[in-house]
Biopython code that builds the backbone (N, CA, C, O; Angstrom):
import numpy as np
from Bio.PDB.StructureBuilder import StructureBuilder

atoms = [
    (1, "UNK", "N", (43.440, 2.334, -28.301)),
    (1, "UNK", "CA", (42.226, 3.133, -28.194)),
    (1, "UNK", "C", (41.109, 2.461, -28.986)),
    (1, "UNK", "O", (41.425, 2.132, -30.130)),
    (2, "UNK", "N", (40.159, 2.259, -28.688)),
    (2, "UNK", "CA", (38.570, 1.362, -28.677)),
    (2, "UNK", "C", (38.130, 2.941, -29.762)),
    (2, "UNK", "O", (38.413, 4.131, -29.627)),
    (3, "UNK", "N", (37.395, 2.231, -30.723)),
    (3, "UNK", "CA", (36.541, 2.971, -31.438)),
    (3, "UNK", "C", (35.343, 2.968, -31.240)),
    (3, "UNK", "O", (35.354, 1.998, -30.483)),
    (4, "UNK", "N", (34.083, 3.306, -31.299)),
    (4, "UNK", "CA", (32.890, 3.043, -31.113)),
    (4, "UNK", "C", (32.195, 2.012, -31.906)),
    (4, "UNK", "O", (31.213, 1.497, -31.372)),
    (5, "UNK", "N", (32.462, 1.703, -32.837)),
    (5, "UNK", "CA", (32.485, 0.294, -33.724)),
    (5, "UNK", "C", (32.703, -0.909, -32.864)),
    (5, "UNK", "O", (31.834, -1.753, -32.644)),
    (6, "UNK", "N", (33.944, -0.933, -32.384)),
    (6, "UNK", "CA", (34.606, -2.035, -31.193)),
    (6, "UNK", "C", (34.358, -1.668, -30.137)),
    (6, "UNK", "O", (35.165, -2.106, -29.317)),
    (7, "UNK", "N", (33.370, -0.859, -29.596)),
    (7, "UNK", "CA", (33.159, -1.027, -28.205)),
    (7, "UNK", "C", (32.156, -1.656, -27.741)),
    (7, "UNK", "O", (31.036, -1.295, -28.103)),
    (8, "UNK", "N", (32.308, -2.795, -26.788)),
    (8, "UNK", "CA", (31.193, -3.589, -26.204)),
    (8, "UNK", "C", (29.828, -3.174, -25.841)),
    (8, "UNK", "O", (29.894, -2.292, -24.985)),
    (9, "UNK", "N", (28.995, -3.377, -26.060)),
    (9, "UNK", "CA", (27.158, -3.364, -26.163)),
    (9, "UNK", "C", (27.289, -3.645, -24.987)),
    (9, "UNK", "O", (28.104, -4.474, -24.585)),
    (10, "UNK", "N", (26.298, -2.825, -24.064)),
    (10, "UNK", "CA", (25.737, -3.457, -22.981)),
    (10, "UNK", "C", (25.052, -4.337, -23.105)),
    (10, "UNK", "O", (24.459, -4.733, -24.109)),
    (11, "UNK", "N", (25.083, -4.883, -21.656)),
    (11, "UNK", "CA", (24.493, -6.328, -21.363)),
    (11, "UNK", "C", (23.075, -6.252, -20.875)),
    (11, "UNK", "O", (22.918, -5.492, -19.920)),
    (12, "UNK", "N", (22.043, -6.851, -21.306)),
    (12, "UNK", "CA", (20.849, -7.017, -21.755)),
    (12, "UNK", "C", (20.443, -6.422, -20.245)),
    (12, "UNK", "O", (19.509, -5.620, -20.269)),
    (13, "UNK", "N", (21.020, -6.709, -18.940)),
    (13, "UNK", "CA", (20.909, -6.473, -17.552)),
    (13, "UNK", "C", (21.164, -4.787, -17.451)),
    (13, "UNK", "O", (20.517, -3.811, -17.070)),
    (14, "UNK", "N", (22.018, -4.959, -17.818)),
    (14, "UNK", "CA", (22.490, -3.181, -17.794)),
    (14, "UNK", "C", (21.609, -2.628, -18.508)),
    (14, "UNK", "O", (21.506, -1.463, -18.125)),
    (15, "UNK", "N", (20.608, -2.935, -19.715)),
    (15, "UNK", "CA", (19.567, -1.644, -19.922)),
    (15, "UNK", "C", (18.314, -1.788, -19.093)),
    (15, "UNK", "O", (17.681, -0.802, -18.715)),
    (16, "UNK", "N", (17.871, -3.358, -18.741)),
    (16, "UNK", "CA", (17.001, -3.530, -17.969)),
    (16, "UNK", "C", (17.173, -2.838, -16.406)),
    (16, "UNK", "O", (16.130, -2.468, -15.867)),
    (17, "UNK", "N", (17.687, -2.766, -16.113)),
    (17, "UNK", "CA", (18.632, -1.865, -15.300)),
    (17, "UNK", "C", (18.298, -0.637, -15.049)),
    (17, "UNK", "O", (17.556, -0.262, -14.141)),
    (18, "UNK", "N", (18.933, 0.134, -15.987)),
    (18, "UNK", "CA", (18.539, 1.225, -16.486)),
    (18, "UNK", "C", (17.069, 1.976, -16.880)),
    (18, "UNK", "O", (16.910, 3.180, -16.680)),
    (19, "UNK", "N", (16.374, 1.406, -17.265)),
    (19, "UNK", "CA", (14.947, 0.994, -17.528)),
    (19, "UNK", "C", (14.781, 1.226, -16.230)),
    (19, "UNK", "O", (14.861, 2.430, -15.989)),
    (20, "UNK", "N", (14.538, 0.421, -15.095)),
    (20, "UNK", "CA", (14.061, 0.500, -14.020)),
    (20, "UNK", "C", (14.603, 1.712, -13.047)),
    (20, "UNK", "O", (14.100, 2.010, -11.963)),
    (21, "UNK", "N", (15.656, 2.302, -13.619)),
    (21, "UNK", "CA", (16.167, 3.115, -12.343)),
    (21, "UNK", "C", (15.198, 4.732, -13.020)),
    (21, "UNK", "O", (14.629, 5.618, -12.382)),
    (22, "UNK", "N", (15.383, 4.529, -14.622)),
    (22, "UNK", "CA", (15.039, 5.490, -15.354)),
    (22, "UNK", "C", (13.153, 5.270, -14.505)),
    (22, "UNK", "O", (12.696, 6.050, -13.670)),
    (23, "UNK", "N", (12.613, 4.349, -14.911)),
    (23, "UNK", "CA", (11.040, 4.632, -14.325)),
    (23, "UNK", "C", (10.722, 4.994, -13.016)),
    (23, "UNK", "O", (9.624, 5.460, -12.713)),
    (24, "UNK", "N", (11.956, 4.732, -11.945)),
    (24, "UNK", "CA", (11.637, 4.616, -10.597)),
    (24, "UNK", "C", (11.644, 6.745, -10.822)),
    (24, "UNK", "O", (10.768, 7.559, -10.525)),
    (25, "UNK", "N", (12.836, 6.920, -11.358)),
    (25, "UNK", "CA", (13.079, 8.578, -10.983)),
    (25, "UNK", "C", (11.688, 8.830, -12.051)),
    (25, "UNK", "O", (10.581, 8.847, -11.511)),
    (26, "UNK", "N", (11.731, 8.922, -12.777)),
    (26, "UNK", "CA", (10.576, 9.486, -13.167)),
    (26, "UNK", "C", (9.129, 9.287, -12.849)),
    (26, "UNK", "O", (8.177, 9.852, -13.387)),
    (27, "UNK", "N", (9.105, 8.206, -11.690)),
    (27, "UNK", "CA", (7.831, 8.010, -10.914)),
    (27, "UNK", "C", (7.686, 9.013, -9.321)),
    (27, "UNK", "O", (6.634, 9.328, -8.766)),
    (28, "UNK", "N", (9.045, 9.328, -8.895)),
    (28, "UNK", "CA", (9.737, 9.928, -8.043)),
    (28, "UNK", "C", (9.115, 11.448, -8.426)),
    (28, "UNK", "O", (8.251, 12.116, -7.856)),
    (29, "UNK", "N", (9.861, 11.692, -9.543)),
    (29, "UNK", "CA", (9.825, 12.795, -10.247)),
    (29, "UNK", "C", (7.877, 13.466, -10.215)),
    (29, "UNK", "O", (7.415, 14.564, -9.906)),
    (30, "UNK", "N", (7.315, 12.366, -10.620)),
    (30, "UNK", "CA", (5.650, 13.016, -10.830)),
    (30, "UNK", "C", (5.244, 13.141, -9.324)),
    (30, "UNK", "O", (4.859, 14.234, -8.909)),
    (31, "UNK", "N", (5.300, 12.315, -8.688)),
    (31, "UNK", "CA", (4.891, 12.091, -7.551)),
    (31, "UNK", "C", (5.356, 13.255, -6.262)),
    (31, "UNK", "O", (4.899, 13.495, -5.144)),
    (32, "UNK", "N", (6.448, 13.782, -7.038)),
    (32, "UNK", "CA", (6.916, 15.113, -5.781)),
    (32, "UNK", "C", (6.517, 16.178, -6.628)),
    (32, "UNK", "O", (6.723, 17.289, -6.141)),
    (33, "UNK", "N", (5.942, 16.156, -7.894)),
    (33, "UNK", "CA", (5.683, 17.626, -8.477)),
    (33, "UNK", "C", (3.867, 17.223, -8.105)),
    (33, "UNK", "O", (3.070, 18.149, -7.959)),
    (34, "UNK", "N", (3.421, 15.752, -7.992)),
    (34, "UNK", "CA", (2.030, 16.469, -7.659)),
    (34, "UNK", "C", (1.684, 16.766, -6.541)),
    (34, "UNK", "O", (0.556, 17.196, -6.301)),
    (35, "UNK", "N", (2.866, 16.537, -5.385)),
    (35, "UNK", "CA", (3.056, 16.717, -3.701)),
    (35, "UNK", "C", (2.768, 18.131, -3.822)),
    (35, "UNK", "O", (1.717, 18.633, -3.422)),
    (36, "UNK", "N", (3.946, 18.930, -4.516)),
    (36, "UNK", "CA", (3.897, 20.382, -4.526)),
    (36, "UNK", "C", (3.068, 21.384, -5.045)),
    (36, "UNK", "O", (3.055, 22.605, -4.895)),
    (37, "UNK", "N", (2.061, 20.243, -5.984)),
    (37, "UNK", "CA", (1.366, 21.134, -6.660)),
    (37, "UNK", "C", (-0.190, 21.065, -5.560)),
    (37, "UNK", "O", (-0.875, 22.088, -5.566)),
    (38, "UNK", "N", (-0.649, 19.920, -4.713)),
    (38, "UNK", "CA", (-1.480, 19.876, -4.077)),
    (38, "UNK", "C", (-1.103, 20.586, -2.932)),
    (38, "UNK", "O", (-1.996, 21.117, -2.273)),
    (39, "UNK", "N", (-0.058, 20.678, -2.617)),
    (39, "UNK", "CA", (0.044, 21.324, -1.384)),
    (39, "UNK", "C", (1.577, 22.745, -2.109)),
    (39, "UNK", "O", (2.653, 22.375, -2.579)),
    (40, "UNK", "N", (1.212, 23.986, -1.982)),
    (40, "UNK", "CA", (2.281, 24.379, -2.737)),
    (40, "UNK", "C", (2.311, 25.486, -1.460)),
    (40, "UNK", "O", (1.477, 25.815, -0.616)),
    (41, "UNK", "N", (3.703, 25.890, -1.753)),
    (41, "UNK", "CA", (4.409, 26.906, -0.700)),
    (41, "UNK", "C", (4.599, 26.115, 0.211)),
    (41, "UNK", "O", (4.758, 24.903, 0.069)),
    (42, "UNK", "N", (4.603, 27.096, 1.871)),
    (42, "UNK", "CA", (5.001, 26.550, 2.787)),
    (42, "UNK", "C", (3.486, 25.480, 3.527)),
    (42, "UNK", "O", (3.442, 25.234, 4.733)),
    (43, "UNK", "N", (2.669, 25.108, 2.791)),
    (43, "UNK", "CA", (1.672, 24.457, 2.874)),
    (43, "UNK", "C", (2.760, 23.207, 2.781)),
    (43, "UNK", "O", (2.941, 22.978, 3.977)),
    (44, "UNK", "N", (3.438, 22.436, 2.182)),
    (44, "UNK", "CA", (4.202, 21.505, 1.772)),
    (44, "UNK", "C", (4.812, 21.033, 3.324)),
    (44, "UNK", "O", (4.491, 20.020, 3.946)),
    (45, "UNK", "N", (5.605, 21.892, 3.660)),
    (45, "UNK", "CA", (6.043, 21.695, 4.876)),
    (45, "UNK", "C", (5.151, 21.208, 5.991)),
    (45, "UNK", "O", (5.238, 20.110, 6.540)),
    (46, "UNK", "N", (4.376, 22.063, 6.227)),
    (46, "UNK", "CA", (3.148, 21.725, 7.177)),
    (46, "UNK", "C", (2.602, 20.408, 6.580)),
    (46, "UNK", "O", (1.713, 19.965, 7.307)),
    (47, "UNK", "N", (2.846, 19.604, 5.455)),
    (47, "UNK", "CA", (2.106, 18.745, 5.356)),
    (47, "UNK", "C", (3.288, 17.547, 5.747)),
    (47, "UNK", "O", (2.974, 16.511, 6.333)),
    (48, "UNK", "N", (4.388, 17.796, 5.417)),
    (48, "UNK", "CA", (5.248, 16.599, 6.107)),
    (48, "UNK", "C", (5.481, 16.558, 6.916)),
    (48, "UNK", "O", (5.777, 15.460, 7.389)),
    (49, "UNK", "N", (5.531, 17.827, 7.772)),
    (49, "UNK", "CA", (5.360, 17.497, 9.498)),
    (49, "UNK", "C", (4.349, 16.668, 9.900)),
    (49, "UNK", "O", (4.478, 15.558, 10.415)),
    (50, "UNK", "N", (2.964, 17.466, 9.550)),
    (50, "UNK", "CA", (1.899, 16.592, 10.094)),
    (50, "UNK", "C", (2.123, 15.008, 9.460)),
    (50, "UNK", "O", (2.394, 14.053, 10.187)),
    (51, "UNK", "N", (2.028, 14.950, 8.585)),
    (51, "UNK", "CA", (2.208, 13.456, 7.990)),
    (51, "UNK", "C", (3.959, 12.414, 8.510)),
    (51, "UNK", "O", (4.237, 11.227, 8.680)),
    (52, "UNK", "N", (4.573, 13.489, 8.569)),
    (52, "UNK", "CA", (5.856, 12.461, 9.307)),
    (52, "UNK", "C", (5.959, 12.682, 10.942)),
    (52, "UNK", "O", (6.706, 11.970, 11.613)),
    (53, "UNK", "N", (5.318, 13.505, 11.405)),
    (53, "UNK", "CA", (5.377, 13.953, 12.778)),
    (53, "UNK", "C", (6.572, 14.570, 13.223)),
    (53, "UNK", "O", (6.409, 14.893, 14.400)),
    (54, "UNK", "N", (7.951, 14.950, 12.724)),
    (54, "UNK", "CA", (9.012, 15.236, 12.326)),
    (54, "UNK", "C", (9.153, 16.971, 12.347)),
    (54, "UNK", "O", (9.201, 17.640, 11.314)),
    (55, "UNK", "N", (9.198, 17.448, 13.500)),
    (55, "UNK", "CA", (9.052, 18.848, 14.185)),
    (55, "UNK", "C", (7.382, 19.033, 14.294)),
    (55, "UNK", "O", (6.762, 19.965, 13.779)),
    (56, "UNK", "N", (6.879, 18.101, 14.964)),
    (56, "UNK", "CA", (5.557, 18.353, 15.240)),
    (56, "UNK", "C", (5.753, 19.496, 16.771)),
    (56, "UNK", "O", (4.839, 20.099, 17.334)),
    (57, "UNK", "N", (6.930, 19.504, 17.063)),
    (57, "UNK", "CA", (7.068, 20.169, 19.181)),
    (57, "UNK", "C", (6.598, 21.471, 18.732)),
    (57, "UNK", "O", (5.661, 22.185, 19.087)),
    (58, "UNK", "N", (7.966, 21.637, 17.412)),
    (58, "UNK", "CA", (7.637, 23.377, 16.983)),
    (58, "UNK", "C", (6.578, 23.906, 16.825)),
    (58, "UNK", "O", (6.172, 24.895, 17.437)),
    (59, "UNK", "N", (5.677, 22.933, 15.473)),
    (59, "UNK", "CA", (4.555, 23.521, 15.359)),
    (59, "UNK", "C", (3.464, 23.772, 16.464)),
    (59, "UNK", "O", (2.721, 24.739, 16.627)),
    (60, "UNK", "N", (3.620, 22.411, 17.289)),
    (60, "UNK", "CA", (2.440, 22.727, 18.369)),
    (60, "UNK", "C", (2.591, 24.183, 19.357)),
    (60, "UNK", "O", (1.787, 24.858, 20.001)),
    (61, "UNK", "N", (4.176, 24.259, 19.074)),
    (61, "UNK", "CA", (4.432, 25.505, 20.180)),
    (61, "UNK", "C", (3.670, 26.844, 19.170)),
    (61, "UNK", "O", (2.847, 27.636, 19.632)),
    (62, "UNK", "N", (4.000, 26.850, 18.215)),
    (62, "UNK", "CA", (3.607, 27.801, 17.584)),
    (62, "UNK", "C", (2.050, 27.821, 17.139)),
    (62, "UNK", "O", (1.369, 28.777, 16.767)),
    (63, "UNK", "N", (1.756, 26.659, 17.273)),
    (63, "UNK", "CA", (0.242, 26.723, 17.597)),
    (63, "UNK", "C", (-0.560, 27.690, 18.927)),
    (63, "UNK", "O", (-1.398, 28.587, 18.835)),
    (64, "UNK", "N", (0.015, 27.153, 19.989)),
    (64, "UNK", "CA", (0.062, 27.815, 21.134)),
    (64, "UNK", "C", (0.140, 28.942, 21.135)),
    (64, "UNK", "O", (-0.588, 29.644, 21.835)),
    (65, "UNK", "N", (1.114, 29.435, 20.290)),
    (65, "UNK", "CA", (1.510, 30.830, 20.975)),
    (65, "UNK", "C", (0.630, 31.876, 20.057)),
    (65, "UNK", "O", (0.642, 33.087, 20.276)),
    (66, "UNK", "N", (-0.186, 31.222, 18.932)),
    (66, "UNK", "CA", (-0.821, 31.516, 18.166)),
    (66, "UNK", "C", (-2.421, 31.884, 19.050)),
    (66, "UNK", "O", (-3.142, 32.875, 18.937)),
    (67, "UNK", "N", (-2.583, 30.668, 19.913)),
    (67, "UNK", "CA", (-4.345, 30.423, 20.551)),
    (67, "UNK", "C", (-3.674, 31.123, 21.357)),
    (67, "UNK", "O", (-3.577, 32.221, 20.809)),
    (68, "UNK", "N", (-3.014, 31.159, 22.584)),
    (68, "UNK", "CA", (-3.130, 32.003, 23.431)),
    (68, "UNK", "C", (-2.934, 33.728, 23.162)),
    (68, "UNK", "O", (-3.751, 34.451, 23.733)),
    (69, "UNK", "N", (-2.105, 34.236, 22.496)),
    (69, "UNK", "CA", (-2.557, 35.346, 21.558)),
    (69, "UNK", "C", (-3.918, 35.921, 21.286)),
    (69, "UNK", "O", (-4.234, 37.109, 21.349)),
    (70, "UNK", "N", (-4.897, 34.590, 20.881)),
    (70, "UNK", "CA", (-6.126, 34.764, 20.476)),
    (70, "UNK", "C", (-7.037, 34.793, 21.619)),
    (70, "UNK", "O", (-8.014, 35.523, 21.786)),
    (71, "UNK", "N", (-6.497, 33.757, 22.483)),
    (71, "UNK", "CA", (-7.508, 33.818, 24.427)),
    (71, "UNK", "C", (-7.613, 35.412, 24.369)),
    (71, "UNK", "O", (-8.518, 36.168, 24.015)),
    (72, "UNK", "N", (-6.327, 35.615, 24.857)),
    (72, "UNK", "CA", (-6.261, 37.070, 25.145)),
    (72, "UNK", "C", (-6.896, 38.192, 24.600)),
    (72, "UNK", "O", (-7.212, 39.080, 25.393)),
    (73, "UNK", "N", (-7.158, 38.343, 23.364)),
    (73, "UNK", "CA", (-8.383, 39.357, 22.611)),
    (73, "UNK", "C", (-7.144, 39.917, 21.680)),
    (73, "UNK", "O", (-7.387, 40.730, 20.788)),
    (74, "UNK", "N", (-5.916, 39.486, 21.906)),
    (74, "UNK", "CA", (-4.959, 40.481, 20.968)),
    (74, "UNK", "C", (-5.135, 40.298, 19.523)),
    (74, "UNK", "O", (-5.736, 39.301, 19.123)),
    (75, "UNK", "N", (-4.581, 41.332, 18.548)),
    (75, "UNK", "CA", (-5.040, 41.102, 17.144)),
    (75, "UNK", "C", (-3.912, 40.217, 16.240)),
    (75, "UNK", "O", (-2.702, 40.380, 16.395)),
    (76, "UNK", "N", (-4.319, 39.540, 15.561)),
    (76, "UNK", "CA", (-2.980, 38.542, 15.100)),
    (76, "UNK", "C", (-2.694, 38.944, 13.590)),
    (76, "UNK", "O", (-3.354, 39.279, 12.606)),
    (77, "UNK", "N", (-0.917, 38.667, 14.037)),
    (77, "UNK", "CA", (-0.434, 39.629, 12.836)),
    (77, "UNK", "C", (-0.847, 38.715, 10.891)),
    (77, "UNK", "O", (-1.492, 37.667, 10.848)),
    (78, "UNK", "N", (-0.333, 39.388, 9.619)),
    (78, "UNK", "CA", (-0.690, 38.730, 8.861)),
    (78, "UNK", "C", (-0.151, 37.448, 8.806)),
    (78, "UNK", "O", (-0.862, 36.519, 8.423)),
    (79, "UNK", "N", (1.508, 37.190, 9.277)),
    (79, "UNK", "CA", (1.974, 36.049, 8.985)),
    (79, "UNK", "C", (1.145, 35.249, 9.964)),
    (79, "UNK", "O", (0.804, 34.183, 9.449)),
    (80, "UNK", "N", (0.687, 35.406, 11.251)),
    (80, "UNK", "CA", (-0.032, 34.402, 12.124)),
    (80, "UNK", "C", (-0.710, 33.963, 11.351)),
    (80, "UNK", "O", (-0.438, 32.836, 10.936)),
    (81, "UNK", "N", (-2.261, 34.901, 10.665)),
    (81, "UNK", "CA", (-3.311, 34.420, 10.167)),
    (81, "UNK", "C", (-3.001, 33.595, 8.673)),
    (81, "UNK", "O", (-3.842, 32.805, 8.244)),
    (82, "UNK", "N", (-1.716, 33.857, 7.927)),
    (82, "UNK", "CA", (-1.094, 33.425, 6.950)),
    (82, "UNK", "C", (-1.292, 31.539, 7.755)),
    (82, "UNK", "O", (-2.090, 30.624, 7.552)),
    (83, "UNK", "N", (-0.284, 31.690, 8.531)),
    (83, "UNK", "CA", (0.084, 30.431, 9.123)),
    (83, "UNK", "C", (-1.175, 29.655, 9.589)),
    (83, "UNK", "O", (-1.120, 28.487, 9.203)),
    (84, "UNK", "N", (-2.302, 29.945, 10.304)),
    (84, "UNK", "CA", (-3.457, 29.177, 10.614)),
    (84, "UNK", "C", (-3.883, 28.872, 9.299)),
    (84, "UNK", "O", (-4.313, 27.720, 9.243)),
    (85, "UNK", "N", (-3.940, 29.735, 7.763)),
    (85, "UNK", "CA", (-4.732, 29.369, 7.009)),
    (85, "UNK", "C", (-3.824, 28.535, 6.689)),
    (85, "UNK", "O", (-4.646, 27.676, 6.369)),
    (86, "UNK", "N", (-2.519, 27.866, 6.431)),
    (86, "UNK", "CA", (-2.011, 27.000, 5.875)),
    (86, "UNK", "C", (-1.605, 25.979, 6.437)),
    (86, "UNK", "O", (-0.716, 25.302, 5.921)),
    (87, "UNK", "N", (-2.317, 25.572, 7.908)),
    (87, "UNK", "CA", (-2.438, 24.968, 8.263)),
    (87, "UNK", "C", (-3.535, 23.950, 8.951)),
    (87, "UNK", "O", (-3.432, 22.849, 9.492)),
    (88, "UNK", "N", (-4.640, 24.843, 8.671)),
    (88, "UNK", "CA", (-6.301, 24.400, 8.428)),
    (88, "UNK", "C", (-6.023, 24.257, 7.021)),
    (88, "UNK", "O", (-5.825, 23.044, 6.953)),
    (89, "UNK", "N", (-5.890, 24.677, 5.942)),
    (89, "UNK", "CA", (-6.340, 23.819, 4.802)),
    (89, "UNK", "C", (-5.125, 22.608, 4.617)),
    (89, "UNK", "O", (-5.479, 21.727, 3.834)),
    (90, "UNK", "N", (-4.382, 22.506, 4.936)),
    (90, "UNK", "CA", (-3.014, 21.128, 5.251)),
    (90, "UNK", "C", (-3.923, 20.209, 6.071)),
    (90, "UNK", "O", (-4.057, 19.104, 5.545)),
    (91, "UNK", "N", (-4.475, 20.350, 7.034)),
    (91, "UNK", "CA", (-5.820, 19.763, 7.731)),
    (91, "UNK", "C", (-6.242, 19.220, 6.699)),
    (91, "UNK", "O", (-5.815, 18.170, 6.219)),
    (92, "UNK", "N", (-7.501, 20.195, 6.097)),
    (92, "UNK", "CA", (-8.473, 19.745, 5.289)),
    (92, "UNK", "C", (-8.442, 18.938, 3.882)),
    (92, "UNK", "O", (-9.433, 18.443, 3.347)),
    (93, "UNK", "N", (-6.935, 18.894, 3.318)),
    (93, "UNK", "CA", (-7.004, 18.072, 2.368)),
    (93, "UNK", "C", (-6.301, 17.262, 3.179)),
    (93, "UNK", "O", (-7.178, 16.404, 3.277)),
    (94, "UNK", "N", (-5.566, 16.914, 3.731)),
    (94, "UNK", "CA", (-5.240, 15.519, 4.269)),
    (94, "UNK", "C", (-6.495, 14.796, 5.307)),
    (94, "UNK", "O", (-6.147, 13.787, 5.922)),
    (95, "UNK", "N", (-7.426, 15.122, 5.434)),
    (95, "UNK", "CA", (-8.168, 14.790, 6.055)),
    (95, "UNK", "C", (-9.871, 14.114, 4.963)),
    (95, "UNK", "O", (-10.994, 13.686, 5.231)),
    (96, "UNK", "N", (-8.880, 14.470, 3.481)),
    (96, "UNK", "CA", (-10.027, 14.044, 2.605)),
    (96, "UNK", "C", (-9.725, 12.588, 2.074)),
    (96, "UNK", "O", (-10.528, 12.023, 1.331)),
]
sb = StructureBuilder()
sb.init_structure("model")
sb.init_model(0)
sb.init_chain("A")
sb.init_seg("    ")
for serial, (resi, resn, name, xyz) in enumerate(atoms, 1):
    if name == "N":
        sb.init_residue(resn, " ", resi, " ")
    sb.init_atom(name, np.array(xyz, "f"), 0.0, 1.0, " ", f" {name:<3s}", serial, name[0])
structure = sb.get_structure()
């Protein structure tokens, strides 16, 4: 049994190493808390669709079913108008 006295030091690679995996997550790390903080709630979502295109069918359907709703004169419920606003302002800052 190895004591901590006799146990081998890492190798100059292994902290450099480390170092880099440690900065990558903690660059990871800022970079998805300021994702969430510019775009927060289900604003987030709507922004990686639009930006990855990655269930863009859904949204457009639900776009649709949103405007034609509105052709028609009918009144749109809160989650609809919820959903247009978080998806006009997902628009408007990605569009800045």
């Amino acid at each position: 049994m190895r004591s901590k006295a006799n146990s081998p030091t890492p190798r100059r690679g292994h902290r450099f190493f480390r170092r880099i995996l440690w900065a990558t997550g903690a660059s990871l790390a800022f970079c998805l808390g300021a994702f969430l903080i510019y775009f927060p709630g289900r604003q987030s979502l709507l922004a990686v669709t639009l930006a990855t295109g990655l269930g863009v069918t859904s949204l457009q359907m639900q776009v649709e079913q949103v405007e034609d709703k509105a052709i028609e004169g009918r009144e749109l419920s809160l989650s609809e108008k919820q959903f247009l606003l978080d998806l006009y302002t997902c628009l408007a800052k990605g569009g800045h």
